[in-house]
C-alpha positions in Angstrom: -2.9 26.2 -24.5 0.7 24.8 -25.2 2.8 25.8 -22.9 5.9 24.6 -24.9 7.3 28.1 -25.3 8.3 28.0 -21.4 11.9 25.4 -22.8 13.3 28.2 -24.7 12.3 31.0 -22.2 13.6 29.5 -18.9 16.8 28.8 -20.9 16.9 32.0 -22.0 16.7 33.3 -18.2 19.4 30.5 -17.5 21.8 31.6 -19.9 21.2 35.3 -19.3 22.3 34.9 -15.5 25.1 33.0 -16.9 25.8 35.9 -19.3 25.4 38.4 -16.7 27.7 36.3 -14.0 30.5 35.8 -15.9 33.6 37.8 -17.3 35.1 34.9 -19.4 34.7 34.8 -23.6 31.8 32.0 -23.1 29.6 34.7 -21.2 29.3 36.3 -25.0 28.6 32.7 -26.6 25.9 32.5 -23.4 24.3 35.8 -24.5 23.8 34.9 -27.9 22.1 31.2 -26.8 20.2 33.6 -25.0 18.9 35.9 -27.3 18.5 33.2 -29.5 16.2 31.3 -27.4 14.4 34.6 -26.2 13.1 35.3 -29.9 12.6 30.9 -30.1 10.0 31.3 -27.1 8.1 34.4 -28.7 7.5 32.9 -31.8 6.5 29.4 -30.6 4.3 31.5 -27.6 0.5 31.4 -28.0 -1.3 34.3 -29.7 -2.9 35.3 -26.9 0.9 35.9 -25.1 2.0 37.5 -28.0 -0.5 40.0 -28.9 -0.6 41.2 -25.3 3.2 41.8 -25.8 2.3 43.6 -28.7 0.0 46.1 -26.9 2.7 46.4 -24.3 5.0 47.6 -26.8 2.9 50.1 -28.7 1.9 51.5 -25.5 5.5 52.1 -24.3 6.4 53.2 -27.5 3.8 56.2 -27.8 5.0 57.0 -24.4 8.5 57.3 -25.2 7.5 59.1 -28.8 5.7 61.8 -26.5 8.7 62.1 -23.7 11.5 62.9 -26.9 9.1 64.8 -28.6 8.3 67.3 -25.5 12.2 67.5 -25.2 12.4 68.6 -28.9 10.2 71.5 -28.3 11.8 72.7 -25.4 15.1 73.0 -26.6 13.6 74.2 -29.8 11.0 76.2 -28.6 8.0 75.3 -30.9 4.6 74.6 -30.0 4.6 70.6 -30.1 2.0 68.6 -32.4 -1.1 67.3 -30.9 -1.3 63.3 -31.2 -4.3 61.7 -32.6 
């Protein structure tokens, strides 16, 4: 397995301190190389990484679809819907 994706990503980590350390103008230039290089080492990650961050993310997502929707109902007051 290639293990190129690890340049972009510890940049990414580098720059993100950076961005987080500083108060000057270049901290938002540092944020963007950041994010930038974040989304550079998910697409050039192996499928393997990537679809495992996929199931973390659907997971999380049903999870946080449940918690607003059970808040809905109690300040509606409706029954709520029963998830597949």
């Amino acid at each position: 397995m290639p293990l190129f994706f690890l340049i972009p990503l510890c940049t990414a980590l580098a720059t993100g301190y950076f961005f987080k350390k500083s108060t000057d103008e270049i901290a938002y230039l540092a944020g963007v190389f950041a994010a930038i290089s974040l989304i550079l080492s998910l697409v050039l990650a192996p499928w393997q990484i990537q679809f495992g961050l996929l199931i973390i993310v659907l997971i999380i997502t049903n999870r946080l679809l449940q918690e607003n929707e059970s808040r809905q109902t109690e300040a509606i007051g409706k029954q709520p819907r029963e998830i597949k």
